[in-house]
DOROBA-958846 format. One record per residue: residue number from 1; x, y, z of N, C-alpha, C, O in turn. Coordinates in steps of 0.05 Angstrom, whole numbers, plus 5000, padded with zeros to 4 digits. Layout:
resi->NUM | n_x->X | n_y->Y | n_z->Z | ca_x->X | ca_y->Y | ca_z->Z | c_x->X | c_y->Y | c_z->Z | o_x->X | o_y->Y | o_z->Z
...
This chain:
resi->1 | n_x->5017 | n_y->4977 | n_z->5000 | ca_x->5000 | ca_y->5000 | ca_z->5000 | c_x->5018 | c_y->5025 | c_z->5000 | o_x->5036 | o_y->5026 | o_z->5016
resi->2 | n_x->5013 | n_y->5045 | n_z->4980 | ca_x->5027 | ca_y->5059 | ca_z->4985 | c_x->5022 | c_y->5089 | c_z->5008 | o_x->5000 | o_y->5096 | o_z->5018
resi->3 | n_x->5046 | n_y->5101 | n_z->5009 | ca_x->5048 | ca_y->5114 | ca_z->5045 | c_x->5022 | c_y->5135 | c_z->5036 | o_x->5003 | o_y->5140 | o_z->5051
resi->4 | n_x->5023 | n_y->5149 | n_z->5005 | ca_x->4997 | ca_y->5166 | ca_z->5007 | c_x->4963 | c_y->5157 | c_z->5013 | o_x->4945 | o_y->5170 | o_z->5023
resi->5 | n_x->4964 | n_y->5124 | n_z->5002 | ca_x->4931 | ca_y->5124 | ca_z->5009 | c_x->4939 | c_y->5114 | c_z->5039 | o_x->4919 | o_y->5117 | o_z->5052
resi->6 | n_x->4960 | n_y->5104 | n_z->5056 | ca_x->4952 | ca_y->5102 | ca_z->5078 | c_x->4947 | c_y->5127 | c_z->5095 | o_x->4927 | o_y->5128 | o_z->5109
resi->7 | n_x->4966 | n_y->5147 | n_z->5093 | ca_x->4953 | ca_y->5178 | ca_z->5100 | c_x->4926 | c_y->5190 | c_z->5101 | o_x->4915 | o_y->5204 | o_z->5118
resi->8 | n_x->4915 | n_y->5180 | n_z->5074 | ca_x->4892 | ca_y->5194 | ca_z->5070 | c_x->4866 | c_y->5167 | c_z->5084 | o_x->4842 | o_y->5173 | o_z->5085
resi->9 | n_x->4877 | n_y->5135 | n_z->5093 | ca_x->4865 | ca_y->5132 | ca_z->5114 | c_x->4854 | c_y->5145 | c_z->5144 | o_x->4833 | o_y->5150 | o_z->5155
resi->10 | n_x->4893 | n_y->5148 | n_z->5152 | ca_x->4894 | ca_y->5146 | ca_z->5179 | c_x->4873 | c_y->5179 | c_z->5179 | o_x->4854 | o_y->5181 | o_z->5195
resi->11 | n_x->4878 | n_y->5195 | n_z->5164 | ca_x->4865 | ca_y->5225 | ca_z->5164 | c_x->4835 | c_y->5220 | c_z->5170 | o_x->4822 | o_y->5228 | o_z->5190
resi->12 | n_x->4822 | n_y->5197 | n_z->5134 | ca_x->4796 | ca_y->5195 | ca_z->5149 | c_x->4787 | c_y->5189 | c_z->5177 | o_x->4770 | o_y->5200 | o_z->5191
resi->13 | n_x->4802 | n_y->5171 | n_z->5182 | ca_x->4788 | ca_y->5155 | ca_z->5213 | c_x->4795 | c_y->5170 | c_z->5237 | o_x->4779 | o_y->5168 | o_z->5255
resi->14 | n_x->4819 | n_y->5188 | n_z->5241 | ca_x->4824 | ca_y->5200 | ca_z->5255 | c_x->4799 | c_y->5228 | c_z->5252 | o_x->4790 | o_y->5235 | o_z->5274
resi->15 | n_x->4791 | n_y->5237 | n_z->5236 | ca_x->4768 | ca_y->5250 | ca_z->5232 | c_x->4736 | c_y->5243 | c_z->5239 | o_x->4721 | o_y->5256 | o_z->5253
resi->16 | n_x->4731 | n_y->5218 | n_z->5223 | ca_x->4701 | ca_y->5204 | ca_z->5235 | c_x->4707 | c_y->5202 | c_z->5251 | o_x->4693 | o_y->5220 | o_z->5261
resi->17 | n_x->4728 | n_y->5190 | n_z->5280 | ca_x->4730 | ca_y->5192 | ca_z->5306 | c_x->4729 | c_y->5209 | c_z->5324 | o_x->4719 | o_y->5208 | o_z->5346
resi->18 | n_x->4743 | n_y->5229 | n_z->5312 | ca_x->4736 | ca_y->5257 | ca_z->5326 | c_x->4714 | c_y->5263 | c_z->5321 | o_x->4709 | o_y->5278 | o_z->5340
resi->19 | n_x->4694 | n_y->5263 | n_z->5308 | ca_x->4671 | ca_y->5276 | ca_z->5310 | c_x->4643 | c_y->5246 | c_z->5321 | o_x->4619 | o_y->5245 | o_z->5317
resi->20 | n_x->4659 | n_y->5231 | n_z->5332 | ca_x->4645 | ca_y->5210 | ca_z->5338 | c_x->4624 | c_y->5205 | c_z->5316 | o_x->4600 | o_y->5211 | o_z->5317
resi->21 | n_x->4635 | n_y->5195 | n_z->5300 | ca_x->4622 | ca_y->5170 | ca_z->5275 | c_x->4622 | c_y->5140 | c_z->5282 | o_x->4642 | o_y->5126 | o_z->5287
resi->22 | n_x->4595 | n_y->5132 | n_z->5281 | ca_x->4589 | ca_y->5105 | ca_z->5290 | c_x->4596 | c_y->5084 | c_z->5267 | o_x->4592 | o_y->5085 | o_z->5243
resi->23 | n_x->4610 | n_y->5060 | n_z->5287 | ca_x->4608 | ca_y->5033 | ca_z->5256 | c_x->4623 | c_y->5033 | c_z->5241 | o_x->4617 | o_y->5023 | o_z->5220
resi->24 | n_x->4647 | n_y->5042 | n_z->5244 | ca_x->4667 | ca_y->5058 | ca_z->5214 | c_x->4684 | c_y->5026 | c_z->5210 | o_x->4697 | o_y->5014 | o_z->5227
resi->25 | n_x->4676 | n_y->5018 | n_z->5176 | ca_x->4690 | ca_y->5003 | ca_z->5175 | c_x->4703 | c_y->5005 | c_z->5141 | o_x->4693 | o_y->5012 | o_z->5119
resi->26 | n_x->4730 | n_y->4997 | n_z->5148 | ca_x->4747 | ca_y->4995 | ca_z->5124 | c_x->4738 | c_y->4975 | c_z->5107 | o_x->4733 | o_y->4953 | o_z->5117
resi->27 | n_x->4734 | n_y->4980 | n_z->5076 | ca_x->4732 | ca_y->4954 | ca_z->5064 | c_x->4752 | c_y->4956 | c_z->5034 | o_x->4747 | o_y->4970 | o_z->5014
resi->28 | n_x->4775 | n_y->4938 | n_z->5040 | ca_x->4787 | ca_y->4938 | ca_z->5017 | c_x->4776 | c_y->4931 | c_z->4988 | o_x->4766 | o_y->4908 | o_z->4987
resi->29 | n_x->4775 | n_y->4944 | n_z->4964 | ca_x->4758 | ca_y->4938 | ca_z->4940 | c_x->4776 | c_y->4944 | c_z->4923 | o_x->4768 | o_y->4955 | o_z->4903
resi->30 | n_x->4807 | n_y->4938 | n_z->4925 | ca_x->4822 | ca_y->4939 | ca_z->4894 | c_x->4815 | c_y->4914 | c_z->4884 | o_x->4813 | o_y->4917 | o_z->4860
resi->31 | n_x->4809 | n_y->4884 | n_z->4891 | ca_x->4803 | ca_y->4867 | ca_z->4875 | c_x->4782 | c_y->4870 | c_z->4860 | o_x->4779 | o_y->4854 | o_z->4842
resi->32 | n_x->4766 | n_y->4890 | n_z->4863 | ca_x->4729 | ca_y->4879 | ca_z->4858 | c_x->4727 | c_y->4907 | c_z->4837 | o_x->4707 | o_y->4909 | o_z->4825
resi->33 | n_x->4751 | n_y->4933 | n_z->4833 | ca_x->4737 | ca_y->4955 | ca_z->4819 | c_x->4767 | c_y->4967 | c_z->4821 | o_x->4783 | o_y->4962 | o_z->4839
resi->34 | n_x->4771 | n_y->4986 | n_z->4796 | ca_x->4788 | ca_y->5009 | ca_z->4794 | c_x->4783 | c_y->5042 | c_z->4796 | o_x->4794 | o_y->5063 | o_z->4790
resi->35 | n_x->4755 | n_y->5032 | n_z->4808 | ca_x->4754 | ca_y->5066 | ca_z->4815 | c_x->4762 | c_y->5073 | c_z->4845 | o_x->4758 | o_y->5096 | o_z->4851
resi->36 | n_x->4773 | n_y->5057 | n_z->4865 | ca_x->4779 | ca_y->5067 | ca_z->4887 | c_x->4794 | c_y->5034 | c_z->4910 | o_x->4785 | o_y->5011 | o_z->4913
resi->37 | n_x->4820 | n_y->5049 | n_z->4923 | ca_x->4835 | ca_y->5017 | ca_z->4934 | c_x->4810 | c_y->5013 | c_z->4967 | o_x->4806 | o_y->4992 | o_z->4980
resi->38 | n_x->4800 | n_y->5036 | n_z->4972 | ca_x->4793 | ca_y->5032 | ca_z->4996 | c_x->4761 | c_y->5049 | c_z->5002 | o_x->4758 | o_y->5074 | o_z->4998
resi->39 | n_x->4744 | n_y->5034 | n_z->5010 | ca_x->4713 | ca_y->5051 | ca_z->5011 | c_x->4714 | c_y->5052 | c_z->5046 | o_x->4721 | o_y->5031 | o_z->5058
resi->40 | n_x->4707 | n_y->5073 | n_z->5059 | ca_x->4704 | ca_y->5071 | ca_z->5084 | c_x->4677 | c_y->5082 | c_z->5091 | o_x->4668 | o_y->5104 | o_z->5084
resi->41 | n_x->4663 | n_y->5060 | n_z->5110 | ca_x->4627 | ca_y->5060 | ca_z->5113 | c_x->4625 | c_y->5075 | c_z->5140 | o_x->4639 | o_y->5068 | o_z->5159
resi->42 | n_x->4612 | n_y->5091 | n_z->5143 | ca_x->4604 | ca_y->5099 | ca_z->5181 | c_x->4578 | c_y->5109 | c_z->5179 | o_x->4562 | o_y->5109 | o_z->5161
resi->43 | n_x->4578 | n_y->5118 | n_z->5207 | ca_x->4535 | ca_y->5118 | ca_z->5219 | c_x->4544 | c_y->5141 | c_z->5224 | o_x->4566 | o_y->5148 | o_z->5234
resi->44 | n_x->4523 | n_y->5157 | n_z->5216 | ca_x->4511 | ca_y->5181 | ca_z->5240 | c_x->4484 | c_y->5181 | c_z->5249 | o_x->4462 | o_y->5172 | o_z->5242
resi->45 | n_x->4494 | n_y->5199 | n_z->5272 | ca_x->4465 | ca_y->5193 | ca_z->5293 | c_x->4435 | c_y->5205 | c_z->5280 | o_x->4411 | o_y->5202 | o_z->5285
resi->46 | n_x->4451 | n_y->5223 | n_z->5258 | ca_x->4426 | ca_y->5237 | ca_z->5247 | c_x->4430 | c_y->5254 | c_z->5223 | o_x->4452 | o_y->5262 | o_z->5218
resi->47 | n_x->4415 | n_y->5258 | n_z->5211 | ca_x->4420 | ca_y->5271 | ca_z->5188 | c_x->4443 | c_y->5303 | c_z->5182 | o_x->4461 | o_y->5309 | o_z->5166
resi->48 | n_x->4427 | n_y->5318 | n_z->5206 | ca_x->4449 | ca_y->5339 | ca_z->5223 | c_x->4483 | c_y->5329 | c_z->5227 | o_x->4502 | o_y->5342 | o_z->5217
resi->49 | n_x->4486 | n_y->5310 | n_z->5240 | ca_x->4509 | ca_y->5290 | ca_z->5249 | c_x->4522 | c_y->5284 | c_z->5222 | o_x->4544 | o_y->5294 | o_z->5216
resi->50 | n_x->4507 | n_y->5265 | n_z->5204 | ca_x->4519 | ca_y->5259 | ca_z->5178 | c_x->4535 | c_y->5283 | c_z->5161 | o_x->4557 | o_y->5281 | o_z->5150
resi->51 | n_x->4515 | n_y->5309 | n_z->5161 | ca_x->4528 | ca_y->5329 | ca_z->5145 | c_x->4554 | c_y->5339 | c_z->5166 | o_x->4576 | o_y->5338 | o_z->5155
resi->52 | n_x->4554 | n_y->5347 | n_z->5187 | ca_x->4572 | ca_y->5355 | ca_z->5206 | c_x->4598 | c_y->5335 | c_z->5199 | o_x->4620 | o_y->5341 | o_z->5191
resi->53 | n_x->4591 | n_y->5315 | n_z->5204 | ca_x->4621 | ca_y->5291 | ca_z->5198 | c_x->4633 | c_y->5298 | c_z->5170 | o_x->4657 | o_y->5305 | o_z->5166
resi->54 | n_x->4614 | n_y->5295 | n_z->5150 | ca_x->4622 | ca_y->5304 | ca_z->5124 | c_x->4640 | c_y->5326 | c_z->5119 | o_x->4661 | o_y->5328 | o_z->5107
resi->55 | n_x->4622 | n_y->5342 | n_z->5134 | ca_x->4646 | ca_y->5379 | ca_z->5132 | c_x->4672 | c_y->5366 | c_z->5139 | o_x->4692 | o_y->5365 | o_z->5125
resi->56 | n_x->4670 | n_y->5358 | n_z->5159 | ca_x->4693 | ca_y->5358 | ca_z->5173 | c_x->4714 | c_y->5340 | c_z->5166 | o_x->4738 | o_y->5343 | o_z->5169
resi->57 | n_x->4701 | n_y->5316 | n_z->5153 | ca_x->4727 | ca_y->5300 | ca_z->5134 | c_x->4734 | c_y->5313 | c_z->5117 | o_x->4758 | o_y->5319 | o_z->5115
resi->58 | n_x->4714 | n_y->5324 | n_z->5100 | ca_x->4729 | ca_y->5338 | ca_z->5078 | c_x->4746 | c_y->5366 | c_z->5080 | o_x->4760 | o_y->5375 | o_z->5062
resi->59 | n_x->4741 | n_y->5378 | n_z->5108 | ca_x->4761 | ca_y->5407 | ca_z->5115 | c_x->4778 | c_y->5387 | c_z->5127 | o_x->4800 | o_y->5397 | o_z->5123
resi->60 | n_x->4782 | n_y->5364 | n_z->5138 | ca_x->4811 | ca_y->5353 | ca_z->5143 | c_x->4821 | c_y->5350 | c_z->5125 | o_x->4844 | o_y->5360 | o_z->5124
resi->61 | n_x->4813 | n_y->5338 | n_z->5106 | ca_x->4829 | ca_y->5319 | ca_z->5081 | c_x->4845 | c_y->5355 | c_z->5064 | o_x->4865 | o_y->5359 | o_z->5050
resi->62 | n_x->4828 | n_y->5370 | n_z->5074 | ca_x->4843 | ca_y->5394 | ca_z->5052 | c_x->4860 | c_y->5403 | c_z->5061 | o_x->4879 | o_y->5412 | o_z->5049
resi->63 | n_x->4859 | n_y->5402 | n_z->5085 | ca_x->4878 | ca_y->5415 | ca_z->5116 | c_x->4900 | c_y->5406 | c_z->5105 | o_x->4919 | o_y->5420 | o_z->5097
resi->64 | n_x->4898 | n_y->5365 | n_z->5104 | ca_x->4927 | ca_y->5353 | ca_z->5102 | c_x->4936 | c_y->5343 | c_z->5071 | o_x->4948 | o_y->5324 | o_z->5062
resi->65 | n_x->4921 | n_y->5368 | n_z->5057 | ca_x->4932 | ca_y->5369 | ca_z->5024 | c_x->4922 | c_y->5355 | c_z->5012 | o_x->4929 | o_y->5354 | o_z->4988
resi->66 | n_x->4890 | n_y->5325 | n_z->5026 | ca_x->4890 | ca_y->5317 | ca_z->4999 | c_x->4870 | c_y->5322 | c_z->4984 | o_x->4854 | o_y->5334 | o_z->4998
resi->67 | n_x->4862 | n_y->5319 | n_z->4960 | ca_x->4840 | ca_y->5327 | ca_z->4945 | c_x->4815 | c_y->5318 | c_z->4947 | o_x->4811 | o_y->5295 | o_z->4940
resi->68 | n_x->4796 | n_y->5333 | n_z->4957 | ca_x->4765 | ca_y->5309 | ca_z->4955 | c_x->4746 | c_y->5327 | c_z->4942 | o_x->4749 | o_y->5351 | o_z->4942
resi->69 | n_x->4726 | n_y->5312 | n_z->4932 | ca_x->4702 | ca_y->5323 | ca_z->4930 | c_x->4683 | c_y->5313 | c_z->4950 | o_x->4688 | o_y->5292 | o_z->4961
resi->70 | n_x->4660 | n_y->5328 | n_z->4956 | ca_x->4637 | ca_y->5321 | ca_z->4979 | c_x->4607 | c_y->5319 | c_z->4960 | o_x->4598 | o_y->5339 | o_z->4949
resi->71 | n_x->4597 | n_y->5297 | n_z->4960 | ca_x->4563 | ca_y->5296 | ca_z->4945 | c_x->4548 | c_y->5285 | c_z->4957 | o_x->4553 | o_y->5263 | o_z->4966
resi->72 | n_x->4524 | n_y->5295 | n_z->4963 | ca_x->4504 | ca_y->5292 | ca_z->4981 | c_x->4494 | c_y->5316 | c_z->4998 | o_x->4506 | o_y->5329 | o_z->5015
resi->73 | n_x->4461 | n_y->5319 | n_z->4988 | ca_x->4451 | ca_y->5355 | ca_z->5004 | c_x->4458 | c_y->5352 | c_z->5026 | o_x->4455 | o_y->5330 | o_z->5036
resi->74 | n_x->4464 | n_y->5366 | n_z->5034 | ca_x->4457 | ca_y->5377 | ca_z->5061 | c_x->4430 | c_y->5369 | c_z->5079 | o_x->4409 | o_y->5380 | o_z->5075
resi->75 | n_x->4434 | n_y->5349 | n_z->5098 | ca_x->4412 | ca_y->5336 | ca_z->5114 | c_x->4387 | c_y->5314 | c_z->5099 | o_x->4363 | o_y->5310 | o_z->5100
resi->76 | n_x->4419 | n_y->5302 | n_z->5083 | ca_x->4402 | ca_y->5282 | ca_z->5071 | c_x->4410 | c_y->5251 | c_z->5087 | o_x->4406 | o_y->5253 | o_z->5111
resi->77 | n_x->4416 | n_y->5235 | n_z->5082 | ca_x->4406 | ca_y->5208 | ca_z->5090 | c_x->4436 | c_y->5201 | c_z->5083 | o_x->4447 | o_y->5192 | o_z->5104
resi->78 | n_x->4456 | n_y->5200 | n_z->5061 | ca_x->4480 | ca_y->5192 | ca_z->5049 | c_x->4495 | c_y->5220 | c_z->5043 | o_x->4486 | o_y->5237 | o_z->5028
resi->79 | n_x->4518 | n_y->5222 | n_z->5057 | ca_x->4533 | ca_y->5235 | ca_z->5038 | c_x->4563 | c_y->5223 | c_z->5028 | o_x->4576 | o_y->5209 | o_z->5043
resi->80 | n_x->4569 | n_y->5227 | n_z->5010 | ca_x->4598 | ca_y->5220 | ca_z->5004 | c_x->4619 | c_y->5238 | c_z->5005 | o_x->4614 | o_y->5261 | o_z->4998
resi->81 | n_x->4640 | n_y->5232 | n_z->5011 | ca_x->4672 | ca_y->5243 | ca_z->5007 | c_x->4679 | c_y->5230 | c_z->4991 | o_x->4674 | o_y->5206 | o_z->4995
resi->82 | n_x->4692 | n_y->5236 | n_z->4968 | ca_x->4707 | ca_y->5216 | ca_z->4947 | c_x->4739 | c_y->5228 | c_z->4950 | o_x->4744 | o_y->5250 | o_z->4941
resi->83 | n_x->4754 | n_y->5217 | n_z->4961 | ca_x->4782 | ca_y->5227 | ca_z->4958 | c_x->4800 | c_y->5202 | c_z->4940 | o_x->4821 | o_y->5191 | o_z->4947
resi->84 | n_x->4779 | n_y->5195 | n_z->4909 | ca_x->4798 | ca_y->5185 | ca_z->4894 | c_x->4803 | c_y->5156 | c_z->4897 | o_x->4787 | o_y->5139 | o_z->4892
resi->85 | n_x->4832 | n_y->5153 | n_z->4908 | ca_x->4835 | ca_y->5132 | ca_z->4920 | c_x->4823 | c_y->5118 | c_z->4949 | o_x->4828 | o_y->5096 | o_z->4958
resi->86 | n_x->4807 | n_y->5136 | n_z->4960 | ca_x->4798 | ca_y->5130 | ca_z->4984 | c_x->4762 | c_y->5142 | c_z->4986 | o_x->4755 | o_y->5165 | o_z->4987
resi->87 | n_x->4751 | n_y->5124 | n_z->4985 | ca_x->4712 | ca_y->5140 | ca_z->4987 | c_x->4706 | c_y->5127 | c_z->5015 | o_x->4709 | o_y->5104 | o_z->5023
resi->88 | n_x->4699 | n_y->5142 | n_z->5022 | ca_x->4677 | ca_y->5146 | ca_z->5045 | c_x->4648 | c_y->5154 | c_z->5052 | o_x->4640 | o_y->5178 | o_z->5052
resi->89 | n_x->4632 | n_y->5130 | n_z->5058 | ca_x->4606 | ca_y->5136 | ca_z->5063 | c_x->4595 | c_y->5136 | c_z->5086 | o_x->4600 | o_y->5121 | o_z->5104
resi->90 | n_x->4578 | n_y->5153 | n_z->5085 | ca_x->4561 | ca_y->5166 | ca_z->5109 | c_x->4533 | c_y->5158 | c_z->5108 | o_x->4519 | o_y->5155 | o_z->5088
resi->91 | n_x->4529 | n_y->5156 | n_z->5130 | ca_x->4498 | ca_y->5148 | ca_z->5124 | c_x->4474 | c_y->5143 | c_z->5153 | o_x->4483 | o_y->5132 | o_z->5173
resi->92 | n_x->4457 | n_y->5149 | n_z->5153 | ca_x->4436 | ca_y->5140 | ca_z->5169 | c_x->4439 | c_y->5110 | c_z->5179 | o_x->4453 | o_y->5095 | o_z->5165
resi->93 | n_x->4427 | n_y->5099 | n_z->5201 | ca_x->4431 | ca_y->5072 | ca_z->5211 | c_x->4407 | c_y->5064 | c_z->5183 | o_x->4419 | o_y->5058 | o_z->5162
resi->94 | n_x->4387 | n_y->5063 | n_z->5181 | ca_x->4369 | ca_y->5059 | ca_z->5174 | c_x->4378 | c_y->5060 | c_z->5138 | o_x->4376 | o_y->5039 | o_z->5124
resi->95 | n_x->4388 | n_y->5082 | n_z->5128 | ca_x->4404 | ca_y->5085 | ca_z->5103 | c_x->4420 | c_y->5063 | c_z->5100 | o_x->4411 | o_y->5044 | o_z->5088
resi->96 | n_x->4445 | n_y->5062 | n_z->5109 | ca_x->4456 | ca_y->5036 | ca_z->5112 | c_x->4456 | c_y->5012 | c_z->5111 | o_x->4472 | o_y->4999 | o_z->5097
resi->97 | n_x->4428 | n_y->4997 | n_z->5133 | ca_x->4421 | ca_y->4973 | ca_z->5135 | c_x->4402 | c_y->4965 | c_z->5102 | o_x->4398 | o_y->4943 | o_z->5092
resi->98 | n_x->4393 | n_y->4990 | n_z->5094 | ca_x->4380 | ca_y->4983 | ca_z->5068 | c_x->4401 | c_y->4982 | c_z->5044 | o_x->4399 | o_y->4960 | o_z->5034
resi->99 | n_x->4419 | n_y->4996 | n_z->5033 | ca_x->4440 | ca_y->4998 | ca_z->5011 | c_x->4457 | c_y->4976 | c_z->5027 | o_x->4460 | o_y->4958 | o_z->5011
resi->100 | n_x->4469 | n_y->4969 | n_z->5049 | ca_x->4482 | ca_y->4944 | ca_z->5058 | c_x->4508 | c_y->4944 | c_z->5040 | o_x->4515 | o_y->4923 | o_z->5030
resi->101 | n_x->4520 | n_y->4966 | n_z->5037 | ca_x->4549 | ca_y->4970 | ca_z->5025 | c_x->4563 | c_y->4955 | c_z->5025 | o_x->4574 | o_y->4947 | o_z->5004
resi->102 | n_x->4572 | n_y->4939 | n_z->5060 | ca_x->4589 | ca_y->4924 | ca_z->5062 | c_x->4590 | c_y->4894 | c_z->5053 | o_x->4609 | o_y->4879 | o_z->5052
resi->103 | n_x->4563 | n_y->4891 | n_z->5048 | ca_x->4553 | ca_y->4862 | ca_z->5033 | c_x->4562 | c_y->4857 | c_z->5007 | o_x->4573 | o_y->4836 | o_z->4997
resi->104 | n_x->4553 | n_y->4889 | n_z->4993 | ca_x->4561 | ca_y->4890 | ca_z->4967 | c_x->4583 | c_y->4887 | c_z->4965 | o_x->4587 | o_y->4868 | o_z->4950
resi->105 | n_x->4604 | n_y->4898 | n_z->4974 | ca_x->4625 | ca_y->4907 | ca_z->4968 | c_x->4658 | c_y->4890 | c_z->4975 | o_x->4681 | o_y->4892 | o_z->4968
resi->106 | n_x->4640 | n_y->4873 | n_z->4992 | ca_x->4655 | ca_y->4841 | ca_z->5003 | c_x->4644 | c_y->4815 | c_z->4983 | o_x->4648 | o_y->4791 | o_z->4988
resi->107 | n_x->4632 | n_y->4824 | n_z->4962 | ca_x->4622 | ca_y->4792 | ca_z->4940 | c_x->4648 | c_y->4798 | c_z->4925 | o_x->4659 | o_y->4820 | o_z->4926
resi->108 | n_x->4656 | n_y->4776 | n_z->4910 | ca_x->4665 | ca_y->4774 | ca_z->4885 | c_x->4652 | c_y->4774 | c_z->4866 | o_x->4629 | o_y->4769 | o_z->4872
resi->109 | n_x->4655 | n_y->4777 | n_z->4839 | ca_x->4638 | ca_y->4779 | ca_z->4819 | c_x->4621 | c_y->4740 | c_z->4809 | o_x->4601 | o_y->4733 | o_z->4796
resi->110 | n_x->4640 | n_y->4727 | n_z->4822 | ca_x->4637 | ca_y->4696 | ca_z->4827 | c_x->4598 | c_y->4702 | c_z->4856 | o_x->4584 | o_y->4682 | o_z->4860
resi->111 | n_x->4594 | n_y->4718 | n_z->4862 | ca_x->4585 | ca_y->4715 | ca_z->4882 | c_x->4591 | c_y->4710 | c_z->4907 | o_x->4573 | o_y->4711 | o_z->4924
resi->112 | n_x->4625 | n_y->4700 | n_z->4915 | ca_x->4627 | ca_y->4691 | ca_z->4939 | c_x->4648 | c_y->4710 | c_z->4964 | o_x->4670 | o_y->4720 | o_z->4960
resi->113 | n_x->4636 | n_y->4710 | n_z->4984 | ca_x->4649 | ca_y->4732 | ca_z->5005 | c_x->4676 | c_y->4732 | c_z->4988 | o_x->4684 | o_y->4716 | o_z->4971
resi->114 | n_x->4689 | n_y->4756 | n_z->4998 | ca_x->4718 | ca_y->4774 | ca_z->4994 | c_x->4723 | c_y->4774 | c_z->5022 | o_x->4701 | o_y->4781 | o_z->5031
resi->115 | n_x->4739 | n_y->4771 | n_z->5040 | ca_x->4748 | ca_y->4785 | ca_z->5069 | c_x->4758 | c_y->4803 | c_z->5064 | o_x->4782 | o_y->4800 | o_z->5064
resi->116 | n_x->4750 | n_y->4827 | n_z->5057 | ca_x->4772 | ca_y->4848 | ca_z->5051 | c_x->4757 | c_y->4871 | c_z->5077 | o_x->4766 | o_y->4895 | o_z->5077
resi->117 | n_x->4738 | n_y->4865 | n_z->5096 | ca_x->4731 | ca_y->4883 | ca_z->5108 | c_x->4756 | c_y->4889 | c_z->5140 | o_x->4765 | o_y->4873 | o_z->5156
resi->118 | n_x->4760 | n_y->4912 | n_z->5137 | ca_x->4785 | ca_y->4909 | ca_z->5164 | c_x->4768 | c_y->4916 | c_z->5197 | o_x->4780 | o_y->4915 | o_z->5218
């Protein structure tokens, strides 16, 4: 792995943690897609909460130089950070348990689990 996408891990999680983000889990997806080596999933307590976490990954990630975009209104249910090599999703408990990202995103195209969740 190289030292920049691990940076722009340790940044995310050190961020969803500071703003207390629930559930945050790493899921490696360079086997399964070339649009991104690492998707990272978390809860907020609320729609308020979701957008607040969001700001705030994405004013870290600029803080520590790296590039993101942010999509998703303002006090909606999902938002995203895309930093490229690294996406992060936000979401409602309820948002979540329905899209079930980490299900998706742990198949192979065979259909069968990937362990790639950390």
């Amino acid at each position: 792995m190289s030292d920049n996408i691990e940076h722009i891990k340790q940044t995310v999680i050190e961020s969803l943690e500071n703003m207390k983000a629930k559930d945050i889990v790493i899921l490696d997806v360079k086997p399964l897609t070339s649009m991104a080596d690492y998707m990272i999933v978390a809860s907020g307590t609320s729609k308020r909460h979701i957008s607040a976490v969001a700001e705030n990954v994405y004013l870290d990630a600029k803080t520590a130089g790296i590039k993101s975009n942010m999509e998703g209104e303002p006090g909606s249910d999902w938002v995203l950070v895309d930093m490229f090599d690294v996406i992060v999703h936000l979401m409602t408990p309820d948002t979540r348990k329905f899209y079930d990202l980490e299900k998706l995103w742990t198949m192979t195209p065979e259909g069968e689990k990937n362990n790639s969740a950390e």
